[in-house]
C-alpha positions in Angstrom: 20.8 -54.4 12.6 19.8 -53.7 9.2 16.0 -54.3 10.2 16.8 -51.6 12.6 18.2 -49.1 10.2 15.0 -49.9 7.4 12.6 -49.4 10.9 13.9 -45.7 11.2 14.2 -44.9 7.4 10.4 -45.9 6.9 9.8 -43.9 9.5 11.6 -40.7 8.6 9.9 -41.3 4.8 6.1 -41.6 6.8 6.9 -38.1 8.7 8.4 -36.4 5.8 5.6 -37.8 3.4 2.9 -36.3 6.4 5.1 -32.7 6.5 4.3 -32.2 2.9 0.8 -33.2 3.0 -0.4 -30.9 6.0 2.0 -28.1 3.9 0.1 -28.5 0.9 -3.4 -28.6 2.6 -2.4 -25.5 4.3 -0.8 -23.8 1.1 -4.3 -24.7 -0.3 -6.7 -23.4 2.5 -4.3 -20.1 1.9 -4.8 -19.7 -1.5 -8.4 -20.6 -0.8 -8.7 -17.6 2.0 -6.7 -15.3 -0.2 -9.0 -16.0 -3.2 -12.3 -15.7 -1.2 -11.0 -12.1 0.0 -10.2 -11.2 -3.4 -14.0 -12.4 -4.4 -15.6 -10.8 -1.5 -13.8 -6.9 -2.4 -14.7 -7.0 -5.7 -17.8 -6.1 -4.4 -16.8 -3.4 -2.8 -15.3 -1.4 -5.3 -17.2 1.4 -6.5 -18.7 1.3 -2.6 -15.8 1.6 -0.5 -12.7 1.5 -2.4 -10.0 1.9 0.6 -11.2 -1.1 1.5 -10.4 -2.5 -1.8 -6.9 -1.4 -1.6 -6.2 -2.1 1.7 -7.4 -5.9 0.8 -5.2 -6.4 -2.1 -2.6 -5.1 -0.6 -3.2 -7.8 2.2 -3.5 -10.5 -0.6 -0.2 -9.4 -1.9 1.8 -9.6 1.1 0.2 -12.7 1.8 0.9 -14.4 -1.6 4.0 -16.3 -0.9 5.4 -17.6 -4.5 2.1 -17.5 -6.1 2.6 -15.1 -8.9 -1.3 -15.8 -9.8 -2.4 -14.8 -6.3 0.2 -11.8 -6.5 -1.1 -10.4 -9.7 -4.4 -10.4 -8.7 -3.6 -8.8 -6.1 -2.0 -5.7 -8.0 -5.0 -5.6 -9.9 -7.0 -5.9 -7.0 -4.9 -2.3 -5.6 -5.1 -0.7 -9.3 -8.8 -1.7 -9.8 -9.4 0.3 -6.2 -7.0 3.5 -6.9 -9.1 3.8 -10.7 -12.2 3.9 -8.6 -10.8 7.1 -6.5 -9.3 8.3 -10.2 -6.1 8.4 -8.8 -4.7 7.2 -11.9 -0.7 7.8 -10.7 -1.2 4.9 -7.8 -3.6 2.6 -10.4 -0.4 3.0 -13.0 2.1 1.8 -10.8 0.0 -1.6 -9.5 -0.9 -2.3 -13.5 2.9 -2.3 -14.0 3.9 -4.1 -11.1 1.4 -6.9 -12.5 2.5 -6.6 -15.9 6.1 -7.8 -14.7 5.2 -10.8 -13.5 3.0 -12.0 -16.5 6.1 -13.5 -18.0 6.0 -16.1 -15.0 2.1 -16.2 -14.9 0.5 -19.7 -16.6 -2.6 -18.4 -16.3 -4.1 -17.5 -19.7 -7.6 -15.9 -18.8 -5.4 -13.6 -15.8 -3.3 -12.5 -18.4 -6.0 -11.4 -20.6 -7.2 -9.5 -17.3 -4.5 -7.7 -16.8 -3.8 -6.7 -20.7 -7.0 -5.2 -20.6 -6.3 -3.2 -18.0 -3.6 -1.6 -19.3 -5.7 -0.9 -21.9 -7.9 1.1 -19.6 -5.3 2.6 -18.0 -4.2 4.2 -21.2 -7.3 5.3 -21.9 -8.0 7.2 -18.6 -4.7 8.2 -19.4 -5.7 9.4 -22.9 -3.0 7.8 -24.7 -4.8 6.1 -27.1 -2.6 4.7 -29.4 -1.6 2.6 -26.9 -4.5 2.0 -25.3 -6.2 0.2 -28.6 -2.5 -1.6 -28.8 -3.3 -3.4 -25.8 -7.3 -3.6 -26.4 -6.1 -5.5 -29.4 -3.9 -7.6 -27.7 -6.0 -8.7 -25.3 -9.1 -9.2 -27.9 -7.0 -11.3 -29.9 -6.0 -13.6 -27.0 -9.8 -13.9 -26.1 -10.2 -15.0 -29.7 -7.5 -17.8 -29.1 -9.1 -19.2 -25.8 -10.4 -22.3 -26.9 -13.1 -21.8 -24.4 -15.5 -18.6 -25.0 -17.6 -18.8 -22.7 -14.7 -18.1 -20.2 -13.3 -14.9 -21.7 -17.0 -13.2 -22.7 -16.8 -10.8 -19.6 -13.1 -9.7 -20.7 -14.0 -9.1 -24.1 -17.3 -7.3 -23.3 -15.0 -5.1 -21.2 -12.4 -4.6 -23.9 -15.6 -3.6 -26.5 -16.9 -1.3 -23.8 -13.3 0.3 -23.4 -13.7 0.8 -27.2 -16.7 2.4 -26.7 -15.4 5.1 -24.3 -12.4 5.6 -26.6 -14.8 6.1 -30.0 -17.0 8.2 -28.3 -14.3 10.6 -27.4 -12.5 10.5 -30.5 -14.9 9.3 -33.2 -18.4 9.2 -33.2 -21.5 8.3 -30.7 -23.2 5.8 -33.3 -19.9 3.8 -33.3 -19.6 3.9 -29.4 -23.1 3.0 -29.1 -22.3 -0.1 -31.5 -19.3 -0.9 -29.3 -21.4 -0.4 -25.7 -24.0 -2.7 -27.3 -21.5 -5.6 -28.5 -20.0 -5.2 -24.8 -23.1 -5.4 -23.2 -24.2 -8.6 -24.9 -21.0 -10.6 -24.5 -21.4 -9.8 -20.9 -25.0 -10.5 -20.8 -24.8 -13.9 -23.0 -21.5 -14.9 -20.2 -22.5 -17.6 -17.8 -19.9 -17.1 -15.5 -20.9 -15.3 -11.9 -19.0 -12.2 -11.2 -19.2 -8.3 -10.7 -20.9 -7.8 -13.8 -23.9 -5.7 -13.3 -21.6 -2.8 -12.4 -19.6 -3.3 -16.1 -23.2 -2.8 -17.8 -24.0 -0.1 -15.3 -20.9 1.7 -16.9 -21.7 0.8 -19.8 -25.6 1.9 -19.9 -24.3 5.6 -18.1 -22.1 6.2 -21.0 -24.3 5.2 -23.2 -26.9 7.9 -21.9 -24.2 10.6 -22.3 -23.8 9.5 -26.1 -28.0 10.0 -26.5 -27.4 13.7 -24.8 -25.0 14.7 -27.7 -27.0 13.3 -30.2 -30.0 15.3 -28.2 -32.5 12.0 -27.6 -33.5 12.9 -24.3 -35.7 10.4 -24.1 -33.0 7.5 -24.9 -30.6 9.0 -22.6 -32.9 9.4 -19.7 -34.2 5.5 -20.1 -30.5 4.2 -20.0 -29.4 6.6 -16.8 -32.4 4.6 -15.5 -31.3 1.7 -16.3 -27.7 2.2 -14.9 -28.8 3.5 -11.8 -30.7 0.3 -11.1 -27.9 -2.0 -12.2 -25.8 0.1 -9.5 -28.0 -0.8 -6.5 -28.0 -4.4 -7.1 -24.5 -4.4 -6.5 -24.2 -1.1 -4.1 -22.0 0.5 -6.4 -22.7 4.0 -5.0 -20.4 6.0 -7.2 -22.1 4.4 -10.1 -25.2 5.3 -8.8 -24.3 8.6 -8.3 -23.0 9.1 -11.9 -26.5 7.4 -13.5 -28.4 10.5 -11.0 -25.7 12.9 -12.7 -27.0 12.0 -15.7 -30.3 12.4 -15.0 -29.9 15.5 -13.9 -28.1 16.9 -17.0 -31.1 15.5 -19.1 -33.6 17.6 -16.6 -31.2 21.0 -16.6 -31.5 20.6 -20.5 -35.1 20.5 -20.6 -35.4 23.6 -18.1 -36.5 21.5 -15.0 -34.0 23.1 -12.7 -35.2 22.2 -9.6 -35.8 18.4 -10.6 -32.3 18.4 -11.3 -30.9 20.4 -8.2 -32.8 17.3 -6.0 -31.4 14.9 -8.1 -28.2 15.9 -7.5 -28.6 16.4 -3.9 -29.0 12.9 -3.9 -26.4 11.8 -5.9 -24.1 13.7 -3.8 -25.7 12.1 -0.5 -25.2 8.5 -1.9 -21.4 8.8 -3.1 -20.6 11.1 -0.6 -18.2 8.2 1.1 -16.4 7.5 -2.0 -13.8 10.4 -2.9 -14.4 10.3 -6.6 -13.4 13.5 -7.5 -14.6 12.8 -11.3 -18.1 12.5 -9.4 -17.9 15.4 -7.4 -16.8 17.3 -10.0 -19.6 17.2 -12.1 -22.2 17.3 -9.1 -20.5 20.7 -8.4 -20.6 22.1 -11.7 -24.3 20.6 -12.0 -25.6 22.0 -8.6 -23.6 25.4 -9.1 -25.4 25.7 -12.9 -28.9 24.7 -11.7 -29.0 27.4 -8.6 -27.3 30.3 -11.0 -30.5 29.4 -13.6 -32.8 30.1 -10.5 -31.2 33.3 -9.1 -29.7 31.5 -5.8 -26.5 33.3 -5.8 -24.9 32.2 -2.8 -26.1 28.5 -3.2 -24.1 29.4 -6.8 -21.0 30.8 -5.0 -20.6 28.0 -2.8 -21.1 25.0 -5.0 -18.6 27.1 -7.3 -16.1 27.3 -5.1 -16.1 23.6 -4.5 -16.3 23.4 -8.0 -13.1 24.4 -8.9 -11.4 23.5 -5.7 -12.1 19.7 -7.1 -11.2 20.6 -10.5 -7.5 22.0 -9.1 -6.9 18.4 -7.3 -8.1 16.8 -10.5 -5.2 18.2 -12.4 -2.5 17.7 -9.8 -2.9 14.2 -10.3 -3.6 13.7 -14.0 -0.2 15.8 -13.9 1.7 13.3 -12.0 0.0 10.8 -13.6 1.2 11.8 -17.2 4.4 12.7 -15.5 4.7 9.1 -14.7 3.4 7.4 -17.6 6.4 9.3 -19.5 9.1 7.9 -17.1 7.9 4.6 -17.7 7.9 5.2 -21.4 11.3 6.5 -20.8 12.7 3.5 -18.8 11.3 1.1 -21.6 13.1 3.0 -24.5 16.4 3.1 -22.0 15.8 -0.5 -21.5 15.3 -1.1 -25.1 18.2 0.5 -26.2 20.8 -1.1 -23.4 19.2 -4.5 -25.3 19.7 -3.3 -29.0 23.1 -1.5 -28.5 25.0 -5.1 -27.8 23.2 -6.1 -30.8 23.8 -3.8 -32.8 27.4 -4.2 -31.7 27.1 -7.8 -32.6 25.6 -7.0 -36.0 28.5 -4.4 -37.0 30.8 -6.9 -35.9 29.7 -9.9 -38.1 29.1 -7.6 -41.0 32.8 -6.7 -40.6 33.8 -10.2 -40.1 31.9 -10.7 -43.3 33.4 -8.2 -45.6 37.2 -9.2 -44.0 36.4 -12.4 -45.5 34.9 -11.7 -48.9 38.1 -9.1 -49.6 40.4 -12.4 -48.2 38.2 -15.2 -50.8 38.4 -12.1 -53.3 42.4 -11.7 -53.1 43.1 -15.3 -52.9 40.7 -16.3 -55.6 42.9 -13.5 -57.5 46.3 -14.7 -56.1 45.1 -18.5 -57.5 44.0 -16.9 -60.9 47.2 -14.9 -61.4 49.1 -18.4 -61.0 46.9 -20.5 -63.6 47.3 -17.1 -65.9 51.3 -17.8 -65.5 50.9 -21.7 -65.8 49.2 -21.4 -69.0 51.3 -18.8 -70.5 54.0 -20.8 -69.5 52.6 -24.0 -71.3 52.0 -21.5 -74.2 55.4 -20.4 -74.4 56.8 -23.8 -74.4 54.4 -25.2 -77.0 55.7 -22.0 -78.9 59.4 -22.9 -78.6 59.0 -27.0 -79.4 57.3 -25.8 -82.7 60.1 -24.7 -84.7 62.4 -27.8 -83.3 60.0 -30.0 -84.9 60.1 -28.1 -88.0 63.6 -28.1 -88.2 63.5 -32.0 -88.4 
């Protein structure tokens, strides 16, 4: 009987040994699939990014318990929503994935994702807090004992820099930042999207030469952003390098170079819905046909023009508008924290001072009687004198 019994118990064990192994090889082609179609829209981000979106927000539903899987996910959505410059939608996925960083392990994601917020708050233009987390992340990348592994993230966080001293400094400094970005992206051995980084980089880079009127400079590094764009079919990117190009040919009076130019840039991000983009193509194209007499062409392009520009600030409005209720809930979360402490602290430091004024009273109570003891001892040393005297 009991050879029986051990028969059916070894064979519960080999099933339920067998039910965990097929779950954890298909937990692992999952992840697997889940990673690959993370990989794979990367690639599609300045190109098509609904797509994007509508990927991450597959990854995220299809996650499970992996928080890494998860929060790439968010970023995934956020990364795509930047890319339209609808910077309301990218701030709530960056905060969803900055929740779950407490539970993330994964030092290199983390990094990721503090950068991001970083970049948020600079398309934002809160700056303060977008050097905070800039910092942040740089230091971490510091503390990574490996460097090769976190070169891309901090050539990102250097090129963040870049925008941010650029708008609020200097061009020379930005220039320096794009540069050190650029070559800790360019020295990284790791594969990934990182021609389009460089592409960004290189663009702005061009815009910094146009303020500091080297025509020349700026005209070689739309160039060279435009070409580091197609290799990846980043079309917006492309599109900005031709804006570029175009503003270096409106300044030196070649107004028709520039209205083709143009053209094109508006035929090749057509599909994308950056309003950023079209913005500035508008403004471009309505500029170029005023400087050559072509009043409708100027009227229409106008129009367009500031029909963008409106939609623009609708949504830097609500983005603001949201990035202040976060702030909001943080401080009321703050202070719901600090209050019982606070509370704590009053009531210890009352504790505290009931108990010096008791030590004080009874060390005075205890003095009082010594006093009385000795005066006492006094006072009969005083009366055996004279009987001794008397003798």
């Amino acid at each position: 009987m009991s050879k029986v019994v051990f028969r059916k118990f070894s064979v519960i064990v080999y099933l339920l040994v067998g039910f965990i192994l097929i779950g954890n090889t298909v937990y692992g082609q999952s992840a697997q699939k889940l990673d690959s179609i993370i990989r794979v829209s990367i690639r599609d981000m300045y190109g098509n990014p609904d797509k994007v979106i509508a990927a991450g927000r597959e990854v995220v539903n299809k996650a499970g318990n992996d928080i890494n899987i998860k929060i790439r996910g968010y970023k995934l959505i956020s990364d795509g929503y930047s890319s339209k410059r609808d910077y309301e939608k990218s701030l709530e996925y960056v905060i969803k994935a900055n929740q779950l960083l407490p539970r993330c392990q994964d030092e290199l994601l983390k990094i990721q994702i503090i950068n991001k917020a970083g970049i948020q708050y600079h398309q934002l233009k809160i700056y303060d807090k977008a050097i905070q987390s800039l910092d942040e992340a740089e230091q971490l990348c510091f503390d990574y004992p490996v460097r090769d592994s976190v070169r891309v993230s901090l050539g990102l966080n250097y090129i963040v820099r870049g925008f941010i001293y650029k708008e609020k400094l200097n061009c020379d400094i930005a220039i320096t930042f794009f540069d050190r970005g650029i070559a800790e992206i360019n020295q990284s051995k790791v594969v990934g999207n990182n021609a389009s980084k460089i592409s960004i980089a290189k663009y702005n880079k061009g815009n910094c030469y146009i303020l500091m009127s080297d025509n020349e400079a700026a005209i070689k590094s739309f160039l060279e952003s435009g070409e580091l764009a197609k290799e990846v079919n980043a079309y917006s990117l492309q599109g900005f390098a031709l804006k570029g190009l175009a503003q270096v040919y409106t300044l030196e009076g070649k107004y028709t170079e520039a209205i083709a130019t143009l053209k094109e840039a508006l035929k090749i991000s057509g599909n994308v819905e950056d309003l950023i983009l079209n913005q500035e193509i508008y403004k471009g194209l309505s500029e170029n046909y005023l400087a050559v007499n072509e009043w409708n062409h100027y009227k229409d392009y106008r129009t367009q023009y500031l029909q963008t520009q409106l939609k623009i600030k609708e949504r830097e409005r609500k983005s603001i508008s949201d990035s202040l209720n976060e702030v909001a809930k943080e401080e009321e979360f703050k202070l719901k924290n600090d209050i019982p402490k606070f509370v704590y602290g009053c009531i210890t430091l009352f504790l505290g001072a009931v108990l010096i004024v008791v030590f004080f009273f009874l060390s005075v109570k205890k003095s009082k009687k010594t006093i009385e003891k000795l005066e006492n001892v006094i006072k009969n040393l005083q009366n055996e004198k004279p009987l001794r005297e008397s003798k």
